[in-house]
N, C-alpha and C positions, 0 to 999 in steps of 0.2 A: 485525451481526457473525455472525448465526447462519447465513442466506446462505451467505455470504464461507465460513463453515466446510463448511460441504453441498458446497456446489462442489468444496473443494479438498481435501476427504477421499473425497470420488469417483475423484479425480485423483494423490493422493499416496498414501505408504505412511505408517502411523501416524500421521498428521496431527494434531498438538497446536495447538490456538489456546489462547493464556494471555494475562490482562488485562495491560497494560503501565502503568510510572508514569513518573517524572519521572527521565533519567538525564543527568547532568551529567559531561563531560568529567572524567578525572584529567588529563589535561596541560596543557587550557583551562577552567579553573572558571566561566567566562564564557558555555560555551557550552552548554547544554543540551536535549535534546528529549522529546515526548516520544509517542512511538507508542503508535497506537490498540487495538494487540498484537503478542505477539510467537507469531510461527509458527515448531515446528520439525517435519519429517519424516523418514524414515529415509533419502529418494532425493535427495532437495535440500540438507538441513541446517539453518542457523536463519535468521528473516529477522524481518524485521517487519511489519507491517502498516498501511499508514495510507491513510484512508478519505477520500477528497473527496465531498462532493454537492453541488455546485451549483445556486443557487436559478434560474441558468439551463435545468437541462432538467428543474424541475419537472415540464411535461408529458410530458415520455420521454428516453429516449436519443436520439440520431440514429443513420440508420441506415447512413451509410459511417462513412469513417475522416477526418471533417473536423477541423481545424485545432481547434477550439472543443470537442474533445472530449479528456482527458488518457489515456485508454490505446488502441493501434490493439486492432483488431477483435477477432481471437482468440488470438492470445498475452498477453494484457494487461501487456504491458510496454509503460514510459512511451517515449512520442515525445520527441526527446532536445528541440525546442524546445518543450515544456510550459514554457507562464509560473510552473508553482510547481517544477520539476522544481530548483531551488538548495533551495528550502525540506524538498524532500522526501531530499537527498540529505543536508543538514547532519544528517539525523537519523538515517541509516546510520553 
């Protein structure tokens, strides 16, 4: 998380990262998520944070924008056919 923070307080204005817990639907009490933080800044606004590391690229990253990888290269926003992208969105 410390990373994640370096980067996008280089990038943002006032960049807050805060620990995140367990938030549960008021409408669906069923449904619950629960993100790895919550990011707000003065340029963007609030968001969250949730962190994959797969035991796949142990050894690195890869170094295009291959299928097997879940954000393209430099905007790090999600390729819309990521295999968790349901998971990561039920939590928005």
């Amino acid at each position: 998380m410390e990373n994640y923070y370096k980067q996008q307080s280089s990038i943002h204005i006032n960049c807050i990262v805060e620990k995140a817990g367990l938030f549960v639907s008021t409408e669906k009490p069923f449904i619950g998520a629960s993100p790895d933080s919550i990011v707000t800044c003065d340029c963007c606004g609030k968001g969250i944070v949730e962190i994959k590391c797969p035991f796949c690229f142990k050894a690195g990253l890869p170094e295009d924008d291959s299928q097997s990888f879940c954000m393209l290269k430099n905007d790090g926003m999600l390729m819309k056919d990521y295999m968790k992208l349901t998971e990561l969105c039920s939590v928005l």
